[in-house]
N, C-alpha and C positions, 0 to 999 in steps of 0.2 A: 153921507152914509157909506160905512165901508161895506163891500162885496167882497164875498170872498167865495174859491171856490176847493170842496171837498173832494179829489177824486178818490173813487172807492165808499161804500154805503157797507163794508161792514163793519163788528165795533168798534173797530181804530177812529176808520169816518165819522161812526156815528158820536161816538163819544167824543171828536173834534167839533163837530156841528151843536152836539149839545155844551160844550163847555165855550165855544161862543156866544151862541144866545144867551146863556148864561151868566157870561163875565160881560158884553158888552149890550147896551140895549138898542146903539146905531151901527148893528150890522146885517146884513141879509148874507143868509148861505144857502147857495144850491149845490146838493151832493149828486155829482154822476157817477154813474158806473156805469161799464162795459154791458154787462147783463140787462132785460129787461126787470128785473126782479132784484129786492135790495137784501141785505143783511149777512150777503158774502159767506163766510164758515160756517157759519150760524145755519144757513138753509141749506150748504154744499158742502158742508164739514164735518158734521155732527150727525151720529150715528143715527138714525130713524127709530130706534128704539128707546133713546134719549130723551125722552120730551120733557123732563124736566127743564136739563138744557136746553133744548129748542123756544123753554118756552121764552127764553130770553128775548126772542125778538119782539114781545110786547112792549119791553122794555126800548128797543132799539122806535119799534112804531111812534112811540110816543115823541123820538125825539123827530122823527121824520115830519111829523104831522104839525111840528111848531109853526104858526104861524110866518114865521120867518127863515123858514128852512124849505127850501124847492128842490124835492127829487126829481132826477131827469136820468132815468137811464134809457139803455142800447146808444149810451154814446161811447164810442171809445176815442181813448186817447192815446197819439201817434202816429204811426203808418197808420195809413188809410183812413183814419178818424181826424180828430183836434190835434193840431198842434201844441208842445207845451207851449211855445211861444206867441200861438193863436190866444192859449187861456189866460198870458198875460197880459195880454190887449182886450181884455174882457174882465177880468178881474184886478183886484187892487192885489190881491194875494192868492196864492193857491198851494193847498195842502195836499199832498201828495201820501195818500193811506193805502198802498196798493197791494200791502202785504210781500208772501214768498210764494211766486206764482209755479215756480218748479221742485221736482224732486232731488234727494241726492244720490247720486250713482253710486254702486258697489265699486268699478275701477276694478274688476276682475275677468277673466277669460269664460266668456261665455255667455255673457249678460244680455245680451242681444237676440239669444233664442227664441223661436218662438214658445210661449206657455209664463215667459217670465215677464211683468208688471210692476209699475209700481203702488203701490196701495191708496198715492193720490188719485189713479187711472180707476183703481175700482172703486176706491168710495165716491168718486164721479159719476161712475155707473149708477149704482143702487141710490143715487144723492138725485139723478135725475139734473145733474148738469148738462145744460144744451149743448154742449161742446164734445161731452162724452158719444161714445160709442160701445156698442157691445160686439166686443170681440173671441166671445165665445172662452170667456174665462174659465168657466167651470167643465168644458169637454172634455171627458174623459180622463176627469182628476179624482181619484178617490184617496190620495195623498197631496197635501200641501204644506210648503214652508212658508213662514213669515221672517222675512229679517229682519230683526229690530225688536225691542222690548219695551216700547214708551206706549201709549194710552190709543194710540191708530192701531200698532200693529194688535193690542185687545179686541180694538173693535171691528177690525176685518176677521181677525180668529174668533170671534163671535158670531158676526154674523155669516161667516161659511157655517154654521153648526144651526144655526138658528131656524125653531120650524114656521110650517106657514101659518102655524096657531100664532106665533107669538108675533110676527111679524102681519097680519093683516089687517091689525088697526092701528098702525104706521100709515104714513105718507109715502112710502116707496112707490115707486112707478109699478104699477102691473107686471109689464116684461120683468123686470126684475125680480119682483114677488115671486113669479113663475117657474124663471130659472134657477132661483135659490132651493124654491120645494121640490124641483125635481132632481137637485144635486144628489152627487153620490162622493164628496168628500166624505171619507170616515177619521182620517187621520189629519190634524195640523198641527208643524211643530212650527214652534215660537220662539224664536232663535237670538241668544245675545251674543257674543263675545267676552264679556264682564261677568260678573255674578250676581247673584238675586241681590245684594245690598247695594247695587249700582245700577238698578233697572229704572227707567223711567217712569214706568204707569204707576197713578196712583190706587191707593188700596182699596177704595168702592170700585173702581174698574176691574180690577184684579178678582173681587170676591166676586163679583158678578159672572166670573167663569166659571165660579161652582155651584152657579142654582141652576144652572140652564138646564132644561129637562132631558134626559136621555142622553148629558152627557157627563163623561167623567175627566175630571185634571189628573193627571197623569205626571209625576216630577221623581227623576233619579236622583235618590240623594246621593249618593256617591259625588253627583254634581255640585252640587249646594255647598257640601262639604268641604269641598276645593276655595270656598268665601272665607276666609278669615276670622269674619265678623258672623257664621254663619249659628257657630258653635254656643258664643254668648254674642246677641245682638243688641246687650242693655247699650252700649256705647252708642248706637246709634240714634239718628237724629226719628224722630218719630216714625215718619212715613215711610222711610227708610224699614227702622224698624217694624213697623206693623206687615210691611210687604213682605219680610224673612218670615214672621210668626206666620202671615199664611200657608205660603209656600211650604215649613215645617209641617203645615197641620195635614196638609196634600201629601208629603211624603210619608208620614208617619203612621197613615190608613192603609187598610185594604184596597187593592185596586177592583173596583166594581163591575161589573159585566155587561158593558153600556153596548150603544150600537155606533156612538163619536166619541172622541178622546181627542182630547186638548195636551199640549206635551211643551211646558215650560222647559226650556231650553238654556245651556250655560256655556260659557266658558268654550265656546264652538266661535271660531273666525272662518267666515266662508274666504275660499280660496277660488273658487270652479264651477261654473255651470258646465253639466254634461247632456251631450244628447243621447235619447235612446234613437231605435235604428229607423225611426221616422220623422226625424231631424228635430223633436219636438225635446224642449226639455225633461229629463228623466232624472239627473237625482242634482246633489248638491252637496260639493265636496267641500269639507269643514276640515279648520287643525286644530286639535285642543291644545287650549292657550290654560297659564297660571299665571294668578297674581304677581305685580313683576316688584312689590312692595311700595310703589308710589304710586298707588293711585292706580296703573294700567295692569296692561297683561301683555305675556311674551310668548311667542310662540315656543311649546316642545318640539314640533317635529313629527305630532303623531296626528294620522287623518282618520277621518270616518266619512261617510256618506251616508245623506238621510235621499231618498227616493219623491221624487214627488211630477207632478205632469203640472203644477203648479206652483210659482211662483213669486210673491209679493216682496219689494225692497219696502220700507219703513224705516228709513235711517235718518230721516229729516228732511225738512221746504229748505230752498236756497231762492233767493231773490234772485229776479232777472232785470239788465242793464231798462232802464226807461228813455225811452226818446227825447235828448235834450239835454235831459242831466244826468251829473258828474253821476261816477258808482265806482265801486271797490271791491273789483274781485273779489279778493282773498275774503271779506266779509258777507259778500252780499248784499251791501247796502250801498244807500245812497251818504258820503260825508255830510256831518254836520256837526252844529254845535247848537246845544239843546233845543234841537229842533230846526234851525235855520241854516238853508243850503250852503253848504263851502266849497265854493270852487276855485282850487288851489290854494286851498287854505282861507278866504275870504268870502266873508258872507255873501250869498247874492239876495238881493232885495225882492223881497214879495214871496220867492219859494218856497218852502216848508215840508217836514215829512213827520210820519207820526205809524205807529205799529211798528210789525215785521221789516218794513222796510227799512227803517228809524234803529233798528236794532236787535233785527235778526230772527229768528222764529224760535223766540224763549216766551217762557211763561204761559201763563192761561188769558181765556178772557177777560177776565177783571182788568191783568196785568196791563190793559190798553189803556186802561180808566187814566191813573197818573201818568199815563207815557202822551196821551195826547192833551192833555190837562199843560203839560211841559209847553211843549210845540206852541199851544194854543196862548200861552203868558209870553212866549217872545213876541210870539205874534202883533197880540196885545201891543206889548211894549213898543211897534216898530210902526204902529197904528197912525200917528201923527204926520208921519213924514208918506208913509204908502200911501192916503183919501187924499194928498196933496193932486195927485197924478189924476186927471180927468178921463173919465172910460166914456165909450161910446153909449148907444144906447140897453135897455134892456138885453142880456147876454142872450137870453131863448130865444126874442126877435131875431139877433141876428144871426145865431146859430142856423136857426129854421130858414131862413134868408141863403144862407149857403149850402141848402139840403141836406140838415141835417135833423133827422125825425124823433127828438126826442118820449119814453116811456115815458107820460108823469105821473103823479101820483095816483088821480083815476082809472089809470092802464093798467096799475099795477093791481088797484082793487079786481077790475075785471077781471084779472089773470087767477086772483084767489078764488073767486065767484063761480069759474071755467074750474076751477082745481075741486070747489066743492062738490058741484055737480057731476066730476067724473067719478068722484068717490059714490056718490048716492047711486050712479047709472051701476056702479062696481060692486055695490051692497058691503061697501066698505065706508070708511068716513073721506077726509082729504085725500086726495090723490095728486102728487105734482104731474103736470106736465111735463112730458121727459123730451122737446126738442125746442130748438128756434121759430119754427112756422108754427107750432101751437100755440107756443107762445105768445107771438106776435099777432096770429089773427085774436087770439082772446084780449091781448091789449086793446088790438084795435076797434075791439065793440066798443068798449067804453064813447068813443066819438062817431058812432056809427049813427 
């Protein structure tokens, strides 16, 4: 029987766990994660107002609860947790799904201020990730920038705007619900460097910043205009396209007389965080850049400052190095070749990676589907000679043998059970848990 082991339980993991059960029928997989709680982006990613997407993790449940699939989280891996090389004396193989656990820096003067965040820092917050902290984001900001233009920096420029109508039959944490409705953010600009035919979010994220109630989109065209593509955007690839026609239909209105405004942003490269005279961030000095005809944009020369006591980077996840195995800077990932570890160019036997880590924090959800599909047929393919290699006994026994307290599946139920009941106590519905000792004692009823 081959073992094998999944670290990381969201869809990279999951879709690796399921596409083994699937292709092989003598294997057992136990998926850990760090967290007591599984499904990684999906529960700590994904905007609370989303529940379409959220509902995905019925999907993910399903592959959890196979017969042959054992979650085990609050294990982590590395310092202070498992070793990689503990997990290879326990398993015949291990997959390594850990994603891009950090953000990408601006690499500009000033970045370090206090008021400036990165947007993985606050959808942690309102996401009710244990690891988060509320640091008092929203004090004394009634302007904010976002930097960056792809489908995160939407959904934080959303929900800074978002009332507590829309957001109370969400699963956001209370403290958060809280702090949101009593914001006084009026203004957030949304800031790219490129132009609207170069912006990353797609077009339902997009359009959904103009139903929000009591708010208005806000777009210079004079900005827009500086696209190329802006003027006739038939050449463009659909999505592409549909994103300039909205953007046009925003400029081309009346601007309405709201009490928040949304302000799609172009052709602006920050340069400068500045302090106002209590050392806190106060504006954010941009140069307007043009198309430089291939593809990028170059600096004129010319600056402006947008004002803000608030602000979020959204410039993309970058992988960080994992304890044991090889990684590559410049990319972020770990080497491989599809799918199986190379160290110094040579496969190493039994390791595996599969998601963001595997190839960097592109694409969407689905996108994991064939990527750990990949992983999961070398795997396969290397099956013969790995169940050669005799493992000791059951991997939980002896994990739990070396104090280590796995969440397993019935913990994690509790933990939902704990999350419903705080919603009914709240006259709301779900409510997460928003720390590690809630967390944990609600695991721990399950064996109580």
């Amino acid at each position: 029987m081959l073992r094998v082991a999944v670290v990381g339980s969201g869809p990279s993991g999951c879709y690796t766990a399921q596409s083994l059960v699937q292709l092989d029928r003598d294997v057992l997989v136990d998926v850990l994660d760090r967290l007591p709680c599984p499904y990684g982006l999906v529960r700590y990613g994904v905007a609370p107002d989303h529940e379409k997407i959220k509902s995905l993790q019925n999907t993910l449940r399903t592959v959890l609860e196979d017969e042959r699939v054992r979650f085990l989280g609050g294990v982590p891996i590395g310092p202070g947790g498992v070793s990689s090389a503990r997990l290879l004396e326990l398993y015949h193989a291990v997959v390594y799904c850990v994603g891009a656990a950090t953000d990408r820096r601006l690499g500009i003067p000033g970045e370090d201020l206090p008021g400036i965040w990165s947007a993985t820092e606050f959808v942690s917050w309102y996401s009710a990730h244990p690891d988060a902290v509320d640091d008092g984001f929203l004090r004394g900001a009634r302007s904010a920038v976002v930097i960056g233009v792809g489908n995160v920096a939407v959904d934080v420029a959303r929900m800074l705007v978002r009332g507590v109508a829309e957001l109370s039959g969400t699963d956001m944490p209370q403290a958060a619900l809280d702090t949101l409705a009593a914001g006084q953010v009026a203004d957030v600009h949304m800031v790219g460097r490129r132009g609207p035919s170069q912006a990353r979010f797609t077009t339902k994220e997009l359009r959904e910043l103009g139903a929000l109630p009591g708010t208005a989109v806000l777009v210079d065209p004079a900005e827009l205009a500086l696209d190329p593509a802006y003027g006739d955007s038939s050449g463009l690839p659909g999505p592409q396209r549909r994103n300039v026609e909205v953007l046009r239909g925003w400029a081309e209105r009346p601007a309405p007389d709201t009490a928040r405004r949304i302000r799609p942003r172009f052709f602006l490269r920050p340069v400068e965080l500045t302090a106002d005279d209590d050392g806190h961030v106060g504006a954010v000095r941009f140069e307007r850049t043009v198309p430089d005809g291939r593809g990028g944009v170059t600096g004129t020369g010319r600056y402006t400052e947008i004002e803000a006591r608030l602000v979020l980077r959204s410039v993309g996840y970058r992988g960080v190095p994992l304890e044991g195995l090889p990684f590559d800077a410049a990319s972020g990932t770990v080497p491989h070749r599809a799918g199986r570890v190379l160290r110094a160019g040579a496969v190493t036997p039994g390791e595996y990676v599969a998601g963001w880590i595997k190839r960097g924090p592109t694409g969407v959800i689905g996108t994991n589907r064939p990527c750990a599909k990949e992983t999961v047929t070398s795997l396969l393919a290397d099956a013969a000679s790995l169940v050669r290699r005799d493992l000791p006994a059951d991997p939980l026994r002896l994990l739990r043998a070396e104090g280590v307290e796995p969440v397993e599946w019935a913990g994690w139920r509790a933990i939902e059970r704990a999350e419903a009941d705080l919603g009914a106590a709240l006259g709301r519905r779900v409510v997460k848990l928003p720390d590690w000792e809630a967390l944990l004692t609600a695991a721990r009823a399950a064996t109580a």
